[in-house]
C-alpha positions as CSV (number, residue, x, y, z in Angstrom):
1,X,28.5,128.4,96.3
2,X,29.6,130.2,93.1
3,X,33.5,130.2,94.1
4,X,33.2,126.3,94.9
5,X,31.5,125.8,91.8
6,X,34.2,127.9,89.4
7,X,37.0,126.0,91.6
8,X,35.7,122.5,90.9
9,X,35.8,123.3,87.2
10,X,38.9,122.0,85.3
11,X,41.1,124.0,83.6
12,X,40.4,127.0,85.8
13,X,43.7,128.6,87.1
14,X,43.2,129.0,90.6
15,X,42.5,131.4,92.3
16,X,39.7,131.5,89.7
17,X,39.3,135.2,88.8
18,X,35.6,136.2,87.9
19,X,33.1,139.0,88.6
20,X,29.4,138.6,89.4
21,X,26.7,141.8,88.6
22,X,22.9,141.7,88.5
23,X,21.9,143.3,85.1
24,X,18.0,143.1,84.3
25,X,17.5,140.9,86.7
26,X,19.9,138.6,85.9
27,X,23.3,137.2,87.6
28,X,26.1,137.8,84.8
29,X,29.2,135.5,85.7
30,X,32.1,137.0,84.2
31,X,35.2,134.1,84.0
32,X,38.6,134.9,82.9
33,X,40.0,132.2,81.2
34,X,40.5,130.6,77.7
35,X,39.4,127.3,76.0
36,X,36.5,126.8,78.3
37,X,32.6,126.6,77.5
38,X,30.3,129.8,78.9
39,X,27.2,126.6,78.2
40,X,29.4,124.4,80.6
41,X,29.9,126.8,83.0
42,X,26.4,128.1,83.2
43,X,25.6,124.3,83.5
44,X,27.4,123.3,86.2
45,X,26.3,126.7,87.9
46,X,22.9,126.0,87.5
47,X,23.7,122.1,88.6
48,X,24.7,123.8,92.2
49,X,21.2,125.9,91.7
50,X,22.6,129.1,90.6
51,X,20.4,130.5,87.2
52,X,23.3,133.0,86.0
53,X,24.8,133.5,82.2
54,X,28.1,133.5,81.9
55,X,30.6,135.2,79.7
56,X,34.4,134.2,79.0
57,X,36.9,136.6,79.0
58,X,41.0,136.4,77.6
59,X,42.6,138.6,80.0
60,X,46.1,139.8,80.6
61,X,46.7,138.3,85.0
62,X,46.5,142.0,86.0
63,X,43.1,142.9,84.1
64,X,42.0,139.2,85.5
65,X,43.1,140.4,89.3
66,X,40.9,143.5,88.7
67,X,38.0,141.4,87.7
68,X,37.5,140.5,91.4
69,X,40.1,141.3,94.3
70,X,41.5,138.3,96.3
71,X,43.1,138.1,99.7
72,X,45.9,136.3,97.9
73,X,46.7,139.3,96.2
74,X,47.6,141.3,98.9
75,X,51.0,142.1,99.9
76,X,52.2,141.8,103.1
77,X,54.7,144.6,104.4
78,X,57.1,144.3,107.3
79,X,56.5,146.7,110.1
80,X,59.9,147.5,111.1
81,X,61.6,150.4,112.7
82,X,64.7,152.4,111.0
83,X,67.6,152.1,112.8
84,X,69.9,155.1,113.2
85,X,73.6,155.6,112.6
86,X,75.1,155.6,116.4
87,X,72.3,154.2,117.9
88,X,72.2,151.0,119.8
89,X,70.2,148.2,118.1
């Protein structure tokens, strides 16, 4: 629920890079981004029935990928086989 929430929000860059931690008993929503609203965002959180805070972060795309790994930002290598000088391909 919380990804489809921060997706739906305009503005976002998608994939929308956040973190989410329980700290006394409360859900802190971390969002990278700039020029949005933490109220707006806690809103339309709690709209979707999630009671969380939420703090906005201006981070640099590599600190933002750290915030919360993504399938999207894995890399895909080739499995492959060396060929050999001489030897038949």
């Amino acid at each position: 629920d919380l990804v489809e929430v921060l997706e739906a929000v305009p503005g976002l860059r998608w994939p929308v890079r956040y973190s989410a931690e329980v700290h006394a008993d409360r859900l802190w929503v971390t969002v990278a981004g700039d020029g949005l609203d933490a109220g707006e965002l806690a809103d339309r959180l709690a709209a979707a029935g999630i009671d969380a805070d939420v703090r906005i972060e201006q981070l640099d795309p590599d600190a933002a990928r750290a915030l919360r790994p993504l399938r999207c930002d894995l890399v895909e290598q080739p499995f492959h086989r060396p060929v050999l000088a001489g030897s038949p391909v």
